[in-house]
N, C-alpha and C positions, 0 to 999 in steps of 0.2 A: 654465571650469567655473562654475558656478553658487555662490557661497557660501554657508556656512549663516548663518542668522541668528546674532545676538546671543544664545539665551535658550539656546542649548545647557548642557547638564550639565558643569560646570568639575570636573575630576580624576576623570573617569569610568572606573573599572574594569570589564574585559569580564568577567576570571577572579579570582575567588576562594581564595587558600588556607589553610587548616585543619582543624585535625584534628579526624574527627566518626567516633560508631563507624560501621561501615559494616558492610554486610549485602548479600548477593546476592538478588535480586526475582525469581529463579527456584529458585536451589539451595538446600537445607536447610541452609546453613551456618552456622555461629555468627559472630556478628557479632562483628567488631574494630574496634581503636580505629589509624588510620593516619591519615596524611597526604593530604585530598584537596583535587580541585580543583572547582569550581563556579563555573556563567555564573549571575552578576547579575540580576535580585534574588532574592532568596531571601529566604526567614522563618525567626527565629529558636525557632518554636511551630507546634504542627501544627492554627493556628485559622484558617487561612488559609481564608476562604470558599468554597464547594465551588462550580467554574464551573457557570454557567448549562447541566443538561443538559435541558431541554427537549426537543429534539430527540430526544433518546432516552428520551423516556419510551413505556411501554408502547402508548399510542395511537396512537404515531406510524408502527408498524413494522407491517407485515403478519403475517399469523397464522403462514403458510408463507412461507416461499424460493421462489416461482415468477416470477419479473420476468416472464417473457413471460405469463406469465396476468395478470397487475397492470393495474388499469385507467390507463394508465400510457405515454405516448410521447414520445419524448427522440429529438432530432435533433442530432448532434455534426457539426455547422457546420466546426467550430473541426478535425478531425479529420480532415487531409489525406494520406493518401497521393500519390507523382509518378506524373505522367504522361512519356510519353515524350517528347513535347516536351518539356517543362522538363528534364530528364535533358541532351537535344540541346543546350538552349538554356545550360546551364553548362557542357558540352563546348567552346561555341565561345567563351564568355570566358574561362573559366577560366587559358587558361596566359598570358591578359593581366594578368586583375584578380587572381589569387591572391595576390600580396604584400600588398596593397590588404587583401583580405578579413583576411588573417592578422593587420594593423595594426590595422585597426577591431574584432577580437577575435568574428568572424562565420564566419570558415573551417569551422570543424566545425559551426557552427549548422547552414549551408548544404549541405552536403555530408550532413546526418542529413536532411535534406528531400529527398534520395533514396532512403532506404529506407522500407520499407513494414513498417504492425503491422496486421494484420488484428485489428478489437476484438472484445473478450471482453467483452459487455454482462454478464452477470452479474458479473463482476467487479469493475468500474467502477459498477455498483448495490450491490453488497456494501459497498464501500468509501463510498460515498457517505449509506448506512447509519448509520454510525459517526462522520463528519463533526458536530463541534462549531460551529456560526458563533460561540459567544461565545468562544472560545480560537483558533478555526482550528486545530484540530487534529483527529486521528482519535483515538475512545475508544472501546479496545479494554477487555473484562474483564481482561485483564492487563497493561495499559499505554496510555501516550499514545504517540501520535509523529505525523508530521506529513510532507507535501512540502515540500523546504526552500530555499534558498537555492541551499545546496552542488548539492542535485538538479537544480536547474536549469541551474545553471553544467555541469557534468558530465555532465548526459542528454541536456542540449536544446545546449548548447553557448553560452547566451546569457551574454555579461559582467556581473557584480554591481556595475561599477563605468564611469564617463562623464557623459556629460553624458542628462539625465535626458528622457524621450520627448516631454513637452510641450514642452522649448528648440526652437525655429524658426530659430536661426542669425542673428548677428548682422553678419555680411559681407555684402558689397557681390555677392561669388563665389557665396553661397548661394544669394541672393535672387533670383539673375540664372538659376540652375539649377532653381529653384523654379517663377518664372516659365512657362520653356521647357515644364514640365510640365506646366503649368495649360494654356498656349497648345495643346499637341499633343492635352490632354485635350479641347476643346471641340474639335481639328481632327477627330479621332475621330468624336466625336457628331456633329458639323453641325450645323444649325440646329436638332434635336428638341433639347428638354430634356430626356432619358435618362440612365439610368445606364448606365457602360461594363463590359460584360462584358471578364471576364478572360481568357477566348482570343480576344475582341477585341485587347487592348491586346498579349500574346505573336504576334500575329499582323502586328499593326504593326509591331512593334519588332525581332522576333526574327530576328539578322543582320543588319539592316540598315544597319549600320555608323552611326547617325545620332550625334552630337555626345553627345544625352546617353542613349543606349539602355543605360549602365550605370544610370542613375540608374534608367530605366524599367525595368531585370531586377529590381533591388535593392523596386522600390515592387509588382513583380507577388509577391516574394519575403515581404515583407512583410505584403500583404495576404493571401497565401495561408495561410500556416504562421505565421505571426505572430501580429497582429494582425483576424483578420478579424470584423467586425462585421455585413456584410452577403453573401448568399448569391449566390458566383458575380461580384460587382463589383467594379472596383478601386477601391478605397477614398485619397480624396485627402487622407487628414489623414497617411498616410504617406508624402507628398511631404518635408520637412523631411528625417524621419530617413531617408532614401533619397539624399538627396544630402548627408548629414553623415557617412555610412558611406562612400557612394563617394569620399569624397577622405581615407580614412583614420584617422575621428575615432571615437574610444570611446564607445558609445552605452547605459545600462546598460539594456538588452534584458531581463536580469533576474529586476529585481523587478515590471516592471512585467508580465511573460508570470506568475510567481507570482503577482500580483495578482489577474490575469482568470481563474485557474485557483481561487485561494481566491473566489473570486467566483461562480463557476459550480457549485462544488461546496456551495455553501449554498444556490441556488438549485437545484439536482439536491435537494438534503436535504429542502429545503422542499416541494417537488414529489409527492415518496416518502410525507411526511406527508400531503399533503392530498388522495393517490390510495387512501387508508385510509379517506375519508369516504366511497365508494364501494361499499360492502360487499353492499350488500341488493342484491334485485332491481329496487327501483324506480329503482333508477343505472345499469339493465347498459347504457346509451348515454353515460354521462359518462366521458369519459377527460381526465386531467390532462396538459398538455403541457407541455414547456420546451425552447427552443433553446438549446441550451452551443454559445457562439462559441471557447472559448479554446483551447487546445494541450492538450485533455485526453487524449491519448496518454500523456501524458509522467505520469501516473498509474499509468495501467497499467504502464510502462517501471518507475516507481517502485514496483511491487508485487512484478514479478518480479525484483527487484535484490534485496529482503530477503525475501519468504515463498516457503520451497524450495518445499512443497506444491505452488506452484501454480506455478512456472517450469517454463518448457521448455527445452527443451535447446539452451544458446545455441551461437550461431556460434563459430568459433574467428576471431579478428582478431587483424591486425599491428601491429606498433608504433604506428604512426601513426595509426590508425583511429579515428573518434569512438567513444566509448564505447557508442553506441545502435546501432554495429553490431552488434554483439551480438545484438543481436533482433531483427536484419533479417528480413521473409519467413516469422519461424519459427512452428511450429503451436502455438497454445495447449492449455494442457492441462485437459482439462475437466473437473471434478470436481461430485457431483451436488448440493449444498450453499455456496454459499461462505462463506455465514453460518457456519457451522459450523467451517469451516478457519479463518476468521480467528478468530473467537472462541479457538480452541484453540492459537495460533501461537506463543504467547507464550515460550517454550523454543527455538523455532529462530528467532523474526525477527533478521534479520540486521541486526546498528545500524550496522557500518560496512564496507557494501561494497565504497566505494570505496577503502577502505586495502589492498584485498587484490589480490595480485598477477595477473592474467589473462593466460592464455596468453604467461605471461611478459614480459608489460604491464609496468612499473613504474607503482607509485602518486606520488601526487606526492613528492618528493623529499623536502619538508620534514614527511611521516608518517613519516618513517624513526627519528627518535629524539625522546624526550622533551627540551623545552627550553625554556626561557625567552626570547623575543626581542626585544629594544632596539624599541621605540619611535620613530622617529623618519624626517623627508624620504627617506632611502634604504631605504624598507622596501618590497619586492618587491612587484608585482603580485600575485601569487601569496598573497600573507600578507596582503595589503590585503583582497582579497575574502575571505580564511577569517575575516579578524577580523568583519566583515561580515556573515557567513554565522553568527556566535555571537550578537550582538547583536540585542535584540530594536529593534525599528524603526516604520515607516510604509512601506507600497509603494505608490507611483503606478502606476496606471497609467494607460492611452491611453483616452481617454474620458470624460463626465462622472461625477464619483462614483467610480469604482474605485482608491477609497483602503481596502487594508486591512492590519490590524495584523500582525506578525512578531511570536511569540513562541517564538526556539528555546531559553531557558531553561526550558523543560515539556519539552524533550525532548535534555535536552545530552549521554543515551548515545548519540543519534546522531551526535555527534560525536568519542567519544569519553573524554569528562568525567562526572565522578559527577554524579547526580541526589538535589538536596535540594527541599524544598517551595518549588514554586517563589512567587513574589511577585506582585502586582497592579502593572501599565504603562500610565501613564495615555495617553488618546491625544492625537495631535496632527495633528488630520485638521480641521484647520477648513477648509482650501485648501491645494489639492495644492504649491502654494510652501512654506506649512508644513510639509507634511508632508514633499514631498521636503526639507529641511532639517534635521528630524528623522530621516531616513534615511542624510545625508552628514555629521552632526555629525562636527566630529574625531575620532580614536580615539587617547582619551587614556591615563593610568595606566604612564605610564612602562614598561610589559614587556608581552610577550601571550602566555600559555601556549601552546605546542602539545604534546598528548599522545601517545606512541609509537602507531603502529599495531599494535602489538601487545599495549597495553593493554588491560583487560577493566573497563567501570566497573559499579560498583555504587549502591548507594542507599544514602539515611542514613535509618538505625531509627527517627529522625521521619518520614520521606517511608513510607516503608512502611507506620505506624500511620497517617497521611493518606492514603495511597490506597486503604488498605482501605476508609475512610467511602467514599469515591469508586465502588469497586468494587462498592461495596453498592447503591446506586442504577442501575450500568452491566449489575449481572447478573439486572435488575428482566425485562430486555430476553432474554437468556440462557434464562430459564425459560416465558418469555413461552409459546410454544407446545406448554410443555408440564404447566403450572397449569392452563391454559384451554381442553384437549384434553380431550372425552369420555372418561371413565373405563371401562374397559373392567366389563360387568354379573357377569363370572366370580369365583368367588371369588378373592383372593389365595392363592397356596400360602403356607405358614411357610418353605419351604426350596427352594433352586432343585434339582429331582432329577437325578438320577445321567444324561447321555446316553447310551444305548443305544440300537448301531444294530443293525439287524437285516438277516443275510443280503439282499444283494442290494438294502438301501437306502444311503445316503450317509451319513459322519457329520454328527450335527447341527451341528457345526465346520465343516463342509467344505460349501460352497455346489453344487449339484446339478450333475452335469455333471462333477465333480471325483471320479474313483473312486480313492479309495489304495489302494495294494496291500495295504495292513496296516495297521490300528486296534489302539491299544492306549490302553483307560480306563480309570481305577484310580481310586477315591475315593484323598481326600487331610483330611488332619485339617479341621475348626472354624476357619474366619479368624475370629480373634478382633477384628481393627480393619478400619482401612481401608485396603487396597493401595497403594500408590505409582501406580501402574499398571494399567489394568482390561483390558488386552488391550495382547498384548507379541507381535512377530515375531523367533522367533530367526532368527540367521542362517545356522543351517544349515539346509541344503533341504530340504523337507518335517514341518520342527517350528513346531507352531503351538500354542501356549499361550493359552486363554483363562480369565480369571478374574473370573467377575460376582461384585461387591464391593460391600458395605455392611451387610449387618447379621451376626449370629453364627451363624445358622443355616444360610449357604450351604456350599455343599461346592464346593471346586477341582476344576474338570474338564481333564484334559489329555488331548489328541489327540499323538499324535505317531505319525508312520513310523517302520517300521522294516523292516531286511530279510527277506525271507521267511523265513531259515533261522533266524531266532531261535527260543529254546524260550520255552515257557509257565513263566512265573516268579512268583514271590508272590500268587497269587491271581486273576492280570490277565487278563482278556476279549481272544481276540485272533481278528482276523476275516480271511481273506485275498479278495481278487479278483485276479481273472485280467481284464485288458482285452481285449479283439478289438476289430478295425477296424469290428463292429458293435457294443459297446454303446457307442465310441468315436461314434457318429453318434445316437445315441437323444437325443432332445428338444433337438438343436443348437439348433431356433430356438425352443426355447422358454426359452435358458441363460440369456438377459436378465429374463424375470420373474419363472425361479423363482429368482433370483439375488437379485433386489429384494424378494421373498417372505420369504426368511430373512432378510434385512438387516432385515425391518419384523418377523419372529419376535422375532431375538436384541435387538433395542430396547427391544421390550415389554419383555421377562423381563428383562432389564438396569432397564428402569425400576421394574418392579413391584418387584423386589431391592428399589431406592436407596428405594423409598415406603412398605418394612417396615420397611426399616431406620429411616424417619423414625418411624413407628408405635409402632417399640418404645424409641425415644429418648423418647415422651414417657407410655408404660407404665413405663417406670423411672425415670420421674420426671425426667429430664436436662432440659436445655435446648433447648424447641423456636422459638426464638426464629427471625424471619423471615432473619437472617445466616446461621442454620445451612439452612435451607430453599434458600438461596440459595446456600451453597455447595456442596450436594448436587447441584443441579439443573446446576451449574459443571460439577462433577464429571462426569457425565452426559454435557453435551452435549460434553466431549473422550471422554468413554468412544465415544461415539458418530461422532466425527471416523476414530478410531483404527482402529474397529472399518471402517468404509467404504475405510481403507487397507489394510486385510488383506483385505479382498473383493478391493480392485484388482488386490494382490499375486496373492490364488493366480490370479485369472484368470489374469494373466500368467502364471502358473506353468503354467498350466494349457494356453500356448498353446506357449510353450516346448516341453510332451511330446508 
């Protein structure tokens, strides 16, 4: 292994403990004063400089959500689903080299580079959206978080720990298997000076029983799902780690596959920004391009692991199974926003998935209880790489340049651990020797936390008053399309009015196409504040509550079913329909627009509400300052997330009867 330098951090702590009040960043709870724990560095004061969000300032983002209208083309290189050869071609090593692969810490790498993720480009643009380069992380309105070390280890199956991509092998055995590579590679070519296509080289090699046809799966393996720089070629710079794998040797795959992914997603970022100068029509022929070489699947993988909204319904897997079974094959689920679902996630994203138990999976063993662990030569594979995966770093990767920073102290609930303000890490990227050095330093501090998986962390009441400044800037983006949206020329009403439907029309609840057997709408007193919640689904079948919230003048409207044989009670409007298998068919194919029709109805009047209510905040003199403008417009656009999952709902509902 490679040693670190001399200039390392002497008595460096990963985890932190003591006692801060602490406060839940989603629940209305009162803050308490407990014992926690926090990853390294942290500030003692909430001045800590607000990261560079360039990126997300208002210029940068498109007016609407429509990627496929964006003048805008993105080629995922890097984004390999197998082919049937390659399937064949690990069939016929496999019950050779599998102990081999299991030693060099590649087995499940290899074995996930048999299943297929059909991508979900909006998605992968959503998130590329939100993408920081001066943190590498994703800023969300309601939080940071990040792809991480852990996720790599776990999704992609690549080791956090080895000898680092640029090492070439210092044996006499390497150089000789190196060699042989280089020689069959010019046998291949012949006399042209070409590049070798990669069902060329599977083509040579595959069965062929030759001397080094493991090193040649392990460098097609590589280049494919790996590493690939170039489109369709095999690539010779992973000659080295191809025969330092095949005879067993730990290669940390990594950080350096995280690297080329934090890499590509600021060049996605960048791209998204400067597809935005395009607007007018004397651009409609510029379109902004970028090739993403890296593993960017393993984004998506990481999206559907914490945000429910947009997961589909994973596979059920065995014991054994890499973890990205899971998503083998399966159909994503499409939602007409995604801008909108992330924005609003912040209550369900899931910070530690992988502590939770899956089809009866166990999590790793050492989630099982909170503890304290010894320091020292006998410290588990297993605990090396989590320590690793806490520490902020330097990642190499394979290539010139693709050094970038690890900061998972901005996002230590995904690990688990309370989040305090986090600290500024200086870099140490002058040359990738330094930096891998700065990546391998010892992992000192005598003990390394691990927290139960069944921990819930929270934040400290400093971090809280710091992310609000942060949030203030992030929901500039939030409002974005809807400050800068054509005011509609109608008057505002003062009061959202009573729904009534009338014989033989739809409730204005209920999306057309949907006929219930029974309405019942009853005014409801003056909301004097603001709701918790601006549209709620109960869970019982056919009760739908809707509630447009924000100033004092609106009235609570509620639709709900009920059975026919109810009597007319306190005053309430009650309407029956009888279905036939003819009005059951009237405007089937027109369920989609007039569907999107009310969706863009109940938006307006949902917005006009939230923009009286600003109106009359500043007729009473209150405070109309731009945070309160900006939390409204917050408000808003989960009002509006919400509302799109209750259209989804009743369809379904709808398809159900």
């Amino acid at each position: 292994m490679v040693e670190p330098a001399g200039n390392e951090i002497e008595n460096e702590t990963i985890v932190e403990e003591r006692e801060e009040l602490m406060v839940s960043p989603f629940a209305n709870g009162k803050p308490c004063l407990r014992t926690a724990h926090f990853l390294k560095p942290t500030l003692s004061s909430i001045h800590e400089p607000i990261p560079d969000l360039f990126p997300l300032s208002p210029s940068s983002l498109h007016d609407s959500f429509c990627p496929e209208q964006w003048p805008l083309k993105v080629s995922f290189t890097g984004w390999s689903n197998p082919k049937k050869a390659w399937v064949f071609w690990i069939d016929i090593l496999r019950p050779v080299h599998q102990p081999i692969w299991e030693k060099a810490g590649i087995f499940e790498a290899i074995m996930s580079s048999t299943y297929s993720t059909k991508r979900y480009y909006n998605l992968v643009i959503g998130l590329a959206e939100k993408w920081n380069p001066g943190t590498n992380t994703f800023i969300f309105p309601w939080g940071e978080t990040t792809i991480s070390l852990e996720d790599v280890l776990i999704l992609g199956g690549y080791s956090v720990v080895g000898f680092p991509v640029t090492f070439s092998g210092d044996s006499q055995e390497l150089r000789e298997a190196q060699d042989k590579l280089v020689t069959e590679h010019k046998n291949i070519r012949g006399d042209a000076w070409r590049k070798i296509f990669l069902t060329e080289w599977m083509d040579y090699f595959i069965g062929s029983g030759r001397d080094i046809e493991h090193e040649a799966f392990l460098s097609w393996w590589l280049t494919r799902f790996v590493f690939q720089d170039s489109v369709g070629f095999i690539c010779k710079r992973v000659f080295p780690i191809a025969c330092l794998l095949a005879r067993g040797q730990v290669v940390a795959l990594g950080p350096a596959v995280l690297a080329s992914i934090y890499r590509d997603l600021t060049l996605l970022k960048e791209t998204i920004a400067d597809s935005t100068k395009y607007k007018s029509t004397e651009f409609d022929d510029c379109v902004s391009k970028v090739t993403l070489c890296s593993p960017m699947k393993l984004v998506q993988l990481w999206a559907w692991e914490r945000f429910p909204a947009l997961q589909p319904k994973p596979n059920v897997i065995q014991e054994f199974d890499p973890r990205s079974a899971r998503w083998n094959s399966v159909k994503f689920v499409k939602v007409e926003n995604v801008r909108m679902v992330l924005d609003s996630a912040g209550d369900t994203f899931g910070w530690r998935p992988y502590a939770k138990v899956v089809n009866n999976r166990q999590c790793l063993e050492f989630y099982e209880k909170e503890e304290w662990v010894s320091i020292d030569r006998n410290l588990i594979k297993e605990l090396v790489s989590f320590a690793l995966c806490l520490r902020p770093s330097e990642l190499v990767g394979l290539g010139p340049g693709c050094i970038q920073q690890y900061l998972p102290h901005r996002v230590a609930m995904q690990f688990g651990i309370d989040q305090d303000v986090p600290s500024y890490v200086a870099r140490s990227n002058k040359s990738p020797e330094i930096a891998w050095n700065n990546y391998l330093r010892p992992i000192n501090g005598g003990k390394l936390y691990i927290p139960s998986r069944f921990f819930r962390s929270d934040v400290t009441v400093r971090y809280l008053a710091w992310w609000k400044m942060v949030a203030m800037l992030v929901q500039q983006d939030v409002i974005k399309g809807i400050v800068q949206r054509k005011r509609s020329s109608r008057k505002r009403p003062r009061q959202i009015p009573w729904v009534k439907a009338k014989k033989g029309e739809n409730e204005a609840s209920i999306p057309p196409g949907f006929l219930p057997k029974l309405i019942t709408v009853k005014p409801e007193p003056f909301i004097d504040e603001l709701e918790p919640e601006a549209f709620e689904v109960s869970k019982q079948k056919g009760n739908v509550t809707t509630r447009p919230v924000g100033h004092d003048n609106c009235f609570l409207v509620k639709a709900q079913g009920h059975s026919s044989s109810m009597a007319d009670t306190g005053g309430s409007v009650k309407m029956e329909f009888s279905m036939t298998p003819a009005q059951k068919a009237v405007d089937i194919k027109d369920q989609s627009e007039e569907t999107a029709r009310v969706r863009r109805e109940a938006i307006e009047s949902e917005f006009e509400c939230l923009m009286y209510s600003k109106d009359n905040i500043s007729k009473n003199g209150e405070s109309s300052s731009a945070f309160e403008v900006n939390m409204i417009a917050s408000t808003l656009e989960a009002r509006v997330a919400r509302l799109e999952r209750i259209v989804s709902d009743l369809m379904q509902h709808r398809t159900l009867e």
